[in-house]
N, C-alpha and C positions, 0 to 999 in steps of 0.2 A: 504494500500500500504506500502510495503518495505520503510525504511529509509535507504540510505547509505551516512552517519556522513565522512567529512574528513578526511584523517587516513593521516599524516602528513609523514609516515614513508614509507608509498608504493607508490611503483612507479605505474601510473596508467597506463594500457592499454587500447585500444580503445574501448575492449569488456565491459571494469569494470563500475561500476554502481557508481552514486556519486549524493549526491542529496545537493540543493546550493537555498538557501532562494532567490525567486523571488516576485516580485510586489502582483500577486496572492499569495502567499504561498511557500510553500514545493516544490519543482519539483524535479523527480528521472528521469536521464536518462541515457544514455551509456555517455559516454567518447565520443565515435563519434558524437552521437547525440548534443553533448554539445557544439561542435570543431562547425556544423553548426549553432546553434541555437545563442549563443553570443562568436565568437571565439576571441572577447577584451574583452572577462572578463576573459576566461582563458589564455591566454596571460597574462595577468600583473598577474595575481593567479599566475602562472608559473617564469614571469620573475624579476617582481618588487615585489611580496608579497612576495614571494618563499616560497607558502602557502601550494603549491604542487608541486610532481615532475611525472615525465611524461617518457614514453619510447621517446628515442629520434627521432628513424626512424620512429614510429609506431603512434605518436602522435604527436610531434614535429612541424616536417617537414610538414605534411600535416597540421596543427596550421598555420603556417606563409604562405601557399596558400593561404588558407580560409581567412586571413586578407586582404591580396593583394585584391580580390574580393569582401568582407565584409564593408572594408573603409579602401580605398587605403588613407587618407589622414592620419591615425593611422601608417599605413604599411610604410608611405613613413619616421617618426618619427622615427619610430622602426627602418628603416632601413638607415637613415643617410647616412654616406659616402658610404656604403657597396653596393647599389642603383646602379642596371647595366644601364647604360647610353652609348648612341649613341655619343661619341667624334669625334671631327674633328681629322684627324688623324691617326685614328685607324680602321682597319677592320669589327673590328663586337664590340660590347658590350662589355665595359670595367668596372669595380668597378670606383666609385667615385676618392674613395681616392687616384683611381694613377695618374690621371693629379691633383688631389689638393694637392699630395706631392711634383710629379715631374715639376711640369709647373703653379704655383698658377699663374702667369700671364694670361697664357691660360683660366684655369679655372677659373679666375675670368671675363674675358672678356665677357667667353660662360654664366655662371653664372648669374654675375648680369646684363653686357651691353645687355646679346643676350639673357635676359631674359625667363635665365630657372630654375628661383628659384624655381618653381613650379614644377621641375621634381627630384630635390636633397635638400633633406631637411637639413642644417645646424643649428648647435643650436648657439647662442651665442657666445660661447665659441669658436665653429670649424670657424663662423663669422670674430672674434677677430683675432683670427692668421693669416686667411687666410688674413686680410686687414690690418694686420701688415706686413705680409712679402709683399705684393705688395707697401703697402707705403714704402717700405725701397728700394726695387727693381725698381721701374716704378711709383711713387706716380703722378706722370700728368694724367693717364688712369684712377683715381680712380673719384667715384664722392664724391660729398662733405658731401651729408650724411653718407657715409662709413669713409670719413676722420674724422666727427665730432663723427663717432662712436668710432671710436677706443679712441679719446681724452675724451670719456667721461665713457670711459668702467672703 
């Protein structure tokens, strides 16, 4: 069988062959095939190793389907604030980050009290700010673990 070695410099299409040391050995397969078979290893190849680079309509886009369905709890990582959610308020499906710019009171309410961490994944960091600006704004609505986070961040 064909080996096709990493080529660091081409951008890969869906039809292109690439072969990627697995548990068994050697494995050769298309770029599509690859996107179904483990599409969080090419993901982070892609976005964290940037081991490889990828067409971005043709590979891409149909990459971060495949994770949404593959392990949404990966996808929901990846996709942080950017995560279309169901807000009070709003019509239809909104990005994250607009009620946790425009309304972190809101969004902190919906968040942590109405318990939907599990639908917007925040890191640390996006954590921190957002239970900085509610403790400066509304600090009686926080709970105490978020107050003792921020003092101990």
């Amino acid at each position: 069988m064909d080996s096709y070695p990493l080529d660091h410099e081409k951008v890969y299409l869906s039809s292109d062959m690439l072969t990627l040391d697995c548990e068994d050995g050697p494995v050769t397969c298309k770029i599509a095939e690859w996107l179904q078979r483990d599409p969080v290893r090419i993901h982070r190849m892609v976005v964290k190793e940037k081991a490889i680079q990828v067409d971005q309509l043709e590979v891409f886009l149909p990459l971060v389907s495949k994770l949404r369905r593959a392990d949404y709890d990966y996808y929901k990582r990846i996709t942080g604030l950017k995560m279309m959610i169901d807000f009070p308020g709003y019509p239809s499906e909104i990005e994250a980050r607009i009620p946790y710019d425009t309304d972190p009171i809101a969004f902190y309410k919906w968040w942590r009290k109405g318990k939907n961490e599990h639908r917007v994944y925040l890191s640390p960091a996006y954590q921190f700010k957002l239970f900085q600006k509610v403790s400066k704004m509304e600090p009686k609505i926080m709970l105490k673990k978020d107050i003792e986070f921020v003092n101990n961040f």
